[in-house]
N, CA and C atoms as a LAMMPS dump frame, in Angstrom:
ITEM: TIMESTEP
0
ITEM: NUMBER OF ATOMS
216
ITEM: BOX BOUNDS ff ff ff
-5.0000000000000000e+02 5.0000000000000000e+02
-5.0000000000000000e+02 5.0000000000000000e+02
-5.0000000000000000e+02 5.0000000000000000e+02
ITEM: ATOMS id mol type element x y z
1 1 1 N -8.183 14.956 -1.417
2 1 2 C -7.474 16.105 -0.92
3 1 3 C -6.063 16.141 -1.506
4 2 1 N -5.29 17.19 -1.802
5 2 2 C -4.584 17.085 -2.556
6 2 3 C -2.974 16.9 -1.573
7 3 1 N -3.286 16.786 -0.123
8 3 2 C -2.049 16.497 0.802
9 3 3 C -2.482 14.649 0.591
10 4 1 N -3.615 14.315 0.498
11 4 2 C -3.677 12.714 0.572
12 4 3 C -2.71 12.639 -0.803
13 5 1 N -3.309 13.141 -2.069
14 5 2 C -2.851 12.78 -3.016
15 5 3 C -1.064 12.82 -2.823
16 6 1 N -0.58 13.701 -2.91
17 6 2 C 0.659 13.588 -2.263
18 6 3 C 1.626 13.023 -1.135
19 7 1 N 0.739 12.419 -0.609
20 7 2 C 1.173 11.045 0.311
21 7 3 C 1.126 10.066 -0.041
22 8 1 N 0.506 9.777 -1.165
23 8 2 C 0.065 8.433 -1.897
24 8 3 C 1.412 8.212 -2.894
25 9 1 N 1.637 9.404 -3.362
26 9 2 C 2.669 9.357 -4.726
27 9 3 C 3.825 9.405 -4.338
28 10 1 N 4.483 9.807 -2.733
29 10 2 C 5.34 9.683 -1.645
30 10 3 C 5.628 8.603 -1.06
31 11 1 N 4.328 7.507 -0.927
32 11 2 C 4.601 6.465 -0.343
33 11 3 C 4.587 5.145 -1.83
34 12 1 N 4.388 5.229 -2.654
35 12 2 C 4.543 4.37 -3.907
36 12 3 C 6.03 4.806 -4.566
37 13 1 N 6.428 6.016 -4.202
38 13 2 C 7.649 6.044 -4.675
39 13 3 C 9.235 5.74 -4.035
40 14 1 N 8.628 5.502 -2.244
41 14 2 C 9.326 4.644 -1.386
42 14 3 C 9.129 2.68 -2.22
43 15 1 N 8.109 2.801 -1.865
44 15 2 C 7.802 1.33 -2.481
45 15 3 C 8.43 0.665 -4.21
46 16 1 N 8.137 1.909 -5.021
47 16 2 C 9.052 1.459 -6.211
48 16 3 C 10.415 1.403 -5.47
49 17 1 N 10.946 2.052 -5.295
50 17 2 C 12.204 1.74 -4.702
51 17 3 C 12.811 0.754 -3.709
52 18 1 N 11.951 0.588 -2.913
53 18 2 C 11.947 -0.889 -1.859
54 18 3 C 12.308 -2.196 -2.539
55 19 1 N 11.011 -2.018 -3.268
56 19 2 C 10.978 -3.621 -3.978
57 19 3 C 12.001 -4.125 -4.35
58 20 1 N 12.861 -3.215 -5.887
59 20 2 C 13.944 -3.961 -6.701
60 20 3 C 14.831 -4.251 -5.182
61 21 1 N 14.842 -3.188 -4.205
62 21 2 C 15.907 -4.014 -3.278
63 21 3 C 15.883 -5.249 -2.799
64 22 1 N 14.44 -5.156 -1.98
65 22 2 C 14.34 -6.76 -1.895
66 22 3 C 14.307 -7.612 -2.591
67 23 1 N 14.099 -7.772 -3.893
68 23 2 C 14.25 -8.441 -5.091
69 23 3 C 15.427 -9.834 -5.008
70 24 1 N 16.503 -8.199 -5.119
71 24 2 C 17.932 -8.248 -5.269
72 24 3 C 18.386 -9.041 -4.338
73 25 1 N 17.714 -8.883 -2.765
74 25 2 C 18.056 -9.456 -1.53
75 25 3 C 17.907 -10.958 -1.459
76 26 1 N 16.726 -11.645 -2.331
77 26 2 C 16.434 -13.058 -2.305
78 26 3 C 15.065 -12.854 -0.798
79 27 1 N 14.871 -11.483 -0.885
80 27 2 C 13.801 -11.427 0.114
81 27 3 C 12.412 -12.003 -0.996
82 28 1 N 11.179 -12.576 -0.47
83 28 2 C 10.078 -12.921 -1.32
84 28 3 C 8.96 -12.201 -0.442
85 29 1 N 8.804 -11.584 0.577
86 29 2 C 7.636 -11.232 1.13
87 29 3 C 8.407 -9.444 1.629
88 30 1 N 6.93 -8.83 1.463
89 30 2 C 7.367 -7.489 2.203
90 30 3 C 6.143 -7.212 1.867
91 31 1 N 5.538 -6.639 3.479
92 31 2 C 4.111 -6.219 4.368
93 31 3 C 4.503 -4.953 4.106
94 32 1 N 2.94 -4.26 3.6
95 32 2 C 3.19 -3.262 3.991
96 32 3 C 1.798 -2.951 4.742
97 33 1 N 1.972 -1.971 5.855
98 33 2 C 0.438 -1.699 6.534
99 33 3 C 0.372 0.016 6.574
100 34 1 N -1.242 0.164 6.226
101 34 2 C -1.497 1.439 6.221
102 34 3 C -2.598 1.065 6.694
103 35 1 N -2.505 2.706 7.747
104 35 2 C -3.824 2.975 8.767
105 35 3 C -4.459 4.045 9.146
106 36 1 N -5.154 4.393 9.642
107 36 2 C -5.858 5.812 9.678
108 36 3 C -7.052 5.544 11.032
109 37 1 N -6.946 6.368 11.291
110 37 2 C -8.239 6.295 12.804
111 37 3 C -9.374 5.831 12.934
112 38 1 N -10.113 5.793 11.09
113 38 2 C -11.539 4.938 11.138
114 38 3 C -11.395 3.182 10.423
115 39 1 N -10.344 3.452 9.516
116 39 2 C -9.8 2.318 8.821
117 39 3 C -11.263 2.284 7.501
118 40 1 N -11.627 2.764 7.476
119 40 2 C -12.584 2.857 5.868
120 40 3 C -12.841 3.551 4.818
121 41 1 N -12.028 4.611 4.85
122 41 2 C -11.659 5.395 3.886
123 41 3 C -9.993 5.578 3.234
124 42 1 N -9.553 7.102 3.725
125 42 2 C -7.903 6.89 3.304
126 42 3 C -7.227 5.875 3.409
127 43 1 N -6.898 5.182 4.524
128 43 2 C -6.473 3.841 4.5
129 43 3 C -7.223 2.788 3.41
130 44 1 N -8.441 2.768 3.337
131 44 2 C -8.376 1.592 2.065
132 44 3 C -8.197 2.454 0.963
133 45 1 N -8.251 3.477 0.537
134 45 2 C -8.268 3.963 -0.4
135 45 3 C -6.286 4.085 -1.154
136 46 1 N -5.753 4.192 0.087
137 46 2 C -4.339 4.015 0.238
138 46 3 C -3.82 2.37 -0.224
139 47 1 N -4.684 1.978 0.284
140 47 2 C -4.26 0.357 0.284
141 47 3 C -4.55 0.015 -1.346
142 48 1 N -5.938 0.357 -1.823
143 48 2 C -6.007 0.226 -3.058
144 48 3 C -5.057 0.421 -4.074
145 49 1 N -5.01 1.84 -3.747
146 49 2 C -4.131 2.884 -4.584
147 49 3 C -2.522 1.362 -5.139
148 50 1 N -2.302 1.439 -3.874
149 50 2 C -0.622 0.608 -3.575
150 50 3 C -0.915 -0.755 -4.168
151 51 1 N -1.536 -1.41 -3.949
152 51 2 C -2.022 -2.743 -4.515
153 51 3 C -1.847 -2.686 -6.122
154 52 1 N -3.255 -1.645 -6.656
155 52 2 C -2.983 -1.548 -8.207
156 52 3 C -1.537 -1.202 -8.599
157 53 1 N -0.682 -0.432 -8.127
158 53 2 C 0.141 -0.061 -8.947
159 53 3 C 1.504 -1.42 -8.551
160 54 1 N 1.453 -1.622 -7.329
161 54 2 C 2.224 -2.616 -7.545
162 54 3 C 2.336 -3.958 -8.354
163 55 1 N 1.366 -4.283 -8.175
164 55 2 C 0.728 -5.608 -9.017
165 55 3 C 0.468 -5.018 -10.892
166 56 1 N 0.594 -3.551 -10.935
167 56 2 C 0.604 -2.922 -12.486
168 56 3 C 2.009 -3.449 -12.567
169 57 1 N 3.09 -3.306 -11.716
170 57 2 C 4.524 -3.317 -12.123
171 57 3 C 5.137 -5.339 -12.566
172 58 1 N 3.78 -6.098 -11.358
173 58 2 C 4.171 -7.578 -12.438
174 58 3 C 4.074 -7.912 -10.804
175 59 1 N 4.435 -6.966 -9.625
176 59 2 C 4.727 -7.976 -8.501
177 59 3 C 3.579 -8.465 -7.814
178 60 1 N 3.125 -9.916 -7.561
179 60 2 C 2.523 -10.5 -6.532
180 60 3 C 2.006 -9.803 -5.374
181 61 1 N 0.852 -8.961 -5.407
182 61 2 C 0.162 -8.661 -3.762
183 61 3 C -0.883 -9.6 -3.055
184 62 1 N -1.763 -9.164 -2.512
185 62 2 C -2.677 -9.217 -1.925
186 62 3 C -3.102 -8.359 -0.337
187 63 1 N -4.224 -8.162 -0.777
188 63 2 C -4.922 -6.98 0.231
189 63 3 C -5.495 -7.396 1.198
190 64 1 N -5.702 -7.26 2.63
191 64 2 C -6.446 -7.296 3.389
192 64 3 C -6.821 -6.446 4.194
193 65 1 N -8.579 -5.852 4.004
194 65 2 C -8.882 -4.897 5.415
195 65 3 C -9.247 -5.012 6.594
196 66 1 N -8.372 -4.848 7.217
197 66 2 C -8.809 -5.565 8.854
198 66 3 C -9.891 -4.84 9.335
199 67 1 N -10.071 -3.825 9.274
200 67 2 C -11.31 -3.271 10.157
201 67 3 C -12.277 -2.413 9.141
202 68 1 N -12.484 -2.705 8.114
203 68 2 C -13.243 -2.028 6.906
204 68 3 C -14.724 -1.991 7.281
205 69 1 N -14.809 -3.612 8.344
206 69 2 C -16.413 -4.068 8.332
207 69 3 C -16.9 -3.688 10.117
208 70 1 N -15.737 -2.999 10.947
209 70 2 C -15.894 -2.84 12.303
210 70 3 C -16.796 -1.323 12.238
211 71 1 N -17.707 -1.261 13.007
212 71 2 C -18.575 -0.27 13.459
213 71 3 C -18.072 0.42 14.372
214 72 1 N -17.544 1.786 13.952
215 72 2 C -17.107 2.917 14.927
216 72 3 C -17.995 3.878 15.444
């Protein structure tokens, strides 16, 4: 949908910007959580999205879906 798509490129462009701060800060960890009402679609698809491009830029992630495998 093209309002998801534009939330995605809204919230990675908070995140490019986050990072070098914490960088700068001597911070080494920063969570980020995204969620949605079923947790198996937009949200992982969100989570994906953020993962690749961060980890494209060199920085250290890792993903976890908490409720990807829960039956709604």
């Amino acid at each position: 949908f093209p309002q998801s798509n534009e939330l995605a490129y809204k919230l990675i462009d908070l995140i490019d910007c986050a990072l070098p701060l914490y960088r700068n800060e001597g911070k080494t960890n920063l969570v980020i959580a995204i969620g949605c009402t079923g947790g198996k679609h937009r949200s992982v698809a969100f989570t994906e999205k953020i993962y690749n491009h961060v980890t494209s830029k060199g920085f250290k992630a890792s993903v976890y879906h908490r409720d990807i495998k829960k039956d709604r």
